[in-house]
N, C-alpha and C positions, 0 to 999 in steps of 0.2 A: 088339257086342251092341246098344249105343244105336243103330246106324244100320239093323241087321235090325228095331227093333220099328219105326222110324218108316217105313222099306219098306212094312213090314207092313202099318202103318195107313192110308198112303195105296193101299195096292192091297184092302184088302180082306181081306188073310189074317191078321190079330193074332189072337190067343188070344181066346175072350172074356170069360174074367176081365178079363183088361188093357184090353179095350175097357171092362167092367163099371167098372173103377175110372177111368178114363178119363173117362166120363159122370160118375161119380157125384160127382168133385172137380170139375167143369164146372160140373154143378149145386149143389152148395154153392156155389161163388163166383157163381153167380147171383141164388142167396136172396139171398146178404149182399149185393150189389149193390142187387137190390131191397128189400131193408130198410134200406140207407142212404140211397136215394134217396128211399125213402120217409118216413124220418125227417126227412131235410134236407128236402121239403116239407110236413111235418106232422107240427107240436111232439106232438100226442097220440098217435104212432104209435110204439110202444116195439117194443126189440129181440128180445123175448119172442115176435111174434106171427113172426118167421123162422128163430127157434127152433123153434113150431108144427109148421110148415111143412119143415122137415127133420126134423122125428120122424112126420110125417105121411108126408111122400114115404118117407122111409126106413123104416119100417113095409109100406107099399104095396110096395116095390122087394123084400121080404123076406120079405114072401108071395107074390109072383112067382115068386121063386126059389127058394123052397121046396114051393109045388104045380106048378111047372111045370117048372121050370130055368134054366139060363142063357138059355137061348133067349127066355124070357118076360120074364126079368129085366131083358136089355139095351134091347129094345125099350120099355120101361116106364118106366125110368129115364132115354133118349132122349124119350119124350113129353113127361116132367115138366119136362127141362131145354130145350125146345124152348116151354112153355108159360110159363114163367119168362124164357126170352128175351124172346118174344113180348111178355109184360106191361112189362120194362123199356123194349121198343125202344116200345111204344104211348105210356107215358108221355115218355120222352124227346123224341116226335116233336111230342105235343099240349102241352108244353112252349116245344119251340122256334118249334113255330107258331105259337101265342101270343105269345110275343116278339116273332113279325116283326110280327103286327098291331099289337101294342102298342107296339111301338118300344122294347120294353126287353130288355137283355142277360139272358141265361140267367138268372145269379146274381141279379136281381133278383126271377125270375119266382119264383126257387126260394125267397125270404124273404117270399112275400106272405101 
């Protein structure tokens, strides 16, 4: 069974519940990614506002699937978790960029 769904997902044919749930625990562990990295570089940034942000997304992903269906839904819940990537990988980049000009390792860039 475990080796039909992962078939599945790399060719295209999974249910799309499963791809739904698939996204959707992708994008949780994206928030909380970005709300730790965000916290580790700013003391004022509490864990409430990634909270937000998954009662927001998941609101959004739930009226997708409720005026539209699954069809709406997966697409929608891919944008959010592709717009969360996106934010992490920005920061992480203008991070380590800074670093190289400034001559200091990650972990220091991330306590200033």
């Amino acid at each position: 069974m475990a080796m039909e769904t992962s078939i599945g997902l790399l060719v295209g044919s999974a249910d799309p519940t499963t791809t739904l749930l698939i996204v959707a625990i992708a994008l949780a562990l994206a928030i909380f990614a970005n709300t730790y990295y965000s916290r580790l570089t700013n003391p004022d940034y509490y864990w409430q506002f990634g909270l937000f942000k998954v009662i927001a997304y998941g609101g959004m992903i739930v009226l997708s699937f409720v005026s539209a269906g699954i069809g709406a839904a997966v697409p929608s819940a891919a944008t959010f978790l592709g717009m969360e990537l996106q934010r992490l990988m920005q920061r992480l980049d203008i991070s380590w960029i800074s670093s190289l000009f400034n001559g200091k390792t990650g972990k220091e860039v991330a306590n200033q």
